[in-house]
C-alpha positions in Angstrom: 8.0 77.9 -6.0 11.2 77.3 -8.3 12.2 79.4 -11.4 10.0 77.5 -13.9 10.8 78.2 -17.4 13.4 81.2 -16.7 17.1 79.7 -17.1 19.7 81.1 -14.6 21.8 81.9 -17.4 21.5 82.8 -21.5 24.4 82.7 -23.8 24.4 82.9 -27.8 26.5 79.5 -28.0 27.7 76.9 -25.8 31.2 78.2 -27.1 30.3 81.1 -24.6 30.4 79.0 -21.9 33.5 78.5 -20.3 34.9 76.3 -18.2 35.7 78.9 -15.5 32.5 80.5 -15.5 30.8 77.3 -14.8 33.9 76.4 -11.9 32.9 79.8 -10.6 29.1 79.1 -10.3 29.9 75.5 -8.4 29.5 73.6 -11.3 31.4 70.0 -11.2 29.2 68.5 -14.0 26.9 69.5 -17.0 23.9 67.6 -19.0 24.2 68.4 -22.3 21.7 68.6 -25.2 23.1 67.8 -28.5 20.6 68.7 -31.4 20.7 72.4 -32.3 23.0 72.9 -29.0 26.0 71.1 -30.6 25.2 70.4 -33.8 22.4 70.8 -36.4 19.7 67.7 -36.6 20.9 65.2 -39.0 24.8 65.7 -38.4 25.8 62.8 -36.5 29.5 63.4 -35.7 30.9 66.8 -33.3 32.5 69.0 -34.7 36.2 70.2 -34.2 35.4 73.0 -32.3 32.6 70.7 -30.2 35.4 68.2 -29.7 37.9 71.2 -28.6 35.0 72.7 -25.8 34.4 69.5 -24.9 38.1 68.8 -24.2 38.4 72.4 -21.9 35.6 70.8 -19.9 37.7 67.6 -19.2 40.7 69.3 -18.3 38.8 71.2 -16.2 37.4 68.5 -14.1 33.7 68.9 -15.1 32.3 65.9 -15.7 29.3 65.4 -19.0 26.4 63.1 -19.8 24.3 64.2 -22.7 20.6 64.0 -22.2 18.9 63.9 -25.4 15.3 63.2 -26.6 16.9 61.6 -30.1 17.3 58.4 -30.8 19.8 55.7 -30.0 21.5 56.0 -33.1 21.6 59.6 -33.2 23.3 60.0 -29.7 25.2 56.8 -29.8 27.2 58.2 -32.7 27.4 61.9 -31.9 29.5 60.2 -28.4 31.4 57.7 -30.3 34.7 59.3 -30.0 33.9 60.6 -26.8 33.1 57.7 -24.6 30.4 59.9 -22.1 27.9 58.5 -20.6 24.0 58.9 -22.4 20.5 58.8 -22.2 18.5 59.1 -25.3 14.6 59.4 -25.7 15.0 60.3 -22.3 11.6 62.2 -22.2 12.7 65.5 -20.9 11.1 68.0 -19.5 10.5 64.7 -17.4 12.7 64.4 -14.6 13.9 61.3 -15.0 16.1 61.4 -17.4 18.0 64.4 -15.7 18.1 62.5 -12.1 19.7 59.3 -13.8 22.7 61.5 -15.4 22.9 63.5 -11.7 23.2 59.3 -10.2 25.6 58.6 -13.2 27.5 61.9 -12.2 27.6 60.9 -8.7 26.6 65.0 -7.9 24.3 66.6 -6.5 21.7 68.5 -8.6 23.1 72.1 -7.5 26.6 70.8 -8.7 25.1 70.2 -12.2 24.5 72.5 -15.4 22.0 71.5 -17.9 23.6 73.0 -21.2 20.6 73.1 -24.5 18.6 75.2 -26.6 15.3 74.8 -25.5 13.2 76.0 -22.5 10.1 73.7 -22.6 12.6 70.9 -22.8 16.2 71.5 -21.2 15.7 74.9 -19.4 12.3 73.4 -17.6 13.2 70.1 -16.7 16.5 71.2 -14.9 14.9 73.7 -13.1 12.6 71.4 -11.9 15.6 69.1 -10.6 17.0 72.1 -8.9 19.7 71.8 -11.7 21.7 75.1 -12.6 20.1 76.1 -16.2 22.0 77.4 -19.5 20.0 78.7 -22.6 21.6 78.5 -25.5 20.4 80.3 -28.8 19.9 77.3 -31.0 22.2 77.0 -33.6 19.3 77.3 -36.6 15.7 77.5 -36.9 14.1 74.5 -37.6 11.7 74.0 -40.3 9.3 71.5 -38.6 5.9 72.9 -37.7 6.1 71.5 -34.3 9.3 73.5 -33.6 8.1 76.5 -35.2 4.8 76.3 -32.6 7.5 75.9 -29.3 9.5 78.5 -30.8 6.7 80.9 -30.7 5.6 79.8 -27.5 9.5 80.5 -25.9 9.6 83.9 -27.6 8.1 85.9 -25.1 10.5 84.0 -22.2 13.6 84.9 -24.8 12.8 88.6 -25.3 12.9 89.2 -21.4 16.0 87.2 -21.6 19.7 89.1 -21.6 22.5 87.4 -22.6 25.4 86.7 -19.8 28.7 88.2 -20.3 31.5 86.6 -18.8 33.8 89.0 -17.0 36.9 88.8 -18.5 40.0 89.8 -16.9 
């Protein structure tokens, strides 16, 4: 049957996401979405504290692709300093573009997180790869009318939704 359009997991950033949290759930890689995950549309470069989560990933042996349905510009220089592997205009909720990152990861899908802000996109396709799934609260709301419809549409999914807490020692 599958979980559909519920994500296993909620948080308000991807700063709540910690390395350990995803070690603890048998995470070895993620797939990340970068607009309004990472950074706002139209800003092309991370951030320090993108670069600095991004880092406690590495150290922590989990591997990342980002996944994005931007262009190639857009995600070639959001990765410039950071060398990962990329798909763009990847077509997600498709599968595809999730099972190529899983090949490039060399994982298996239940190894993987998909990280974004979006259900009919990120949240949907991974749980249609059997992918572990992590809702982020995008970072702003966007002003296109398309967005605006989806947003509506996910509301009713969101409000159902409670945030994860990390249990911290």
């Amino acid at each position: 049957m599958g979980k559909g359009l519920k994500p296993d997991f909620y948080f308000r950033d991807i700063y709540a996401i910690r390395p350990a949290f995803l070690q603890d759930h048998g995470v070895r890689g993620v797939i990340l979405d970068i607009d309004n995950t990472l950074v706002y549309y139209g800003v092309f470069h991370p951030t320090q504290r993108n670069t600095e989560w991004l880092e406690a990933l590495r150290k922590a042996g989990i591997a990342a692709v980002f996944v994005s349905n931007g262009n190639e510009e857009r995600v070639v220089k959001y990765n410039g300093s950071f060398g990962y592997p990329f798909f763009f205009k990847s077509g997600k909720p498709l599968r595809r573009g999730f099972l190529k990152a899983a090949q490039v990861l060399g994982l298996q899908p239940s190894e993987i997180a998909v990280i974004g802000d979006q259900i009919f996109t990120d949240v949907w396709g991974g749980n249609r790869c059997g992918m572990i799934t992590c809702l982020t609260d995008p970072i702003q709301p966007e002003p296109w009318f398309r967005f605006r419809i989806k947003r509506a549409l996910e509301r009713p999914i969101v409000k159902r939704l409670h945030y994860t807490e990390e249990q911290i020692p």
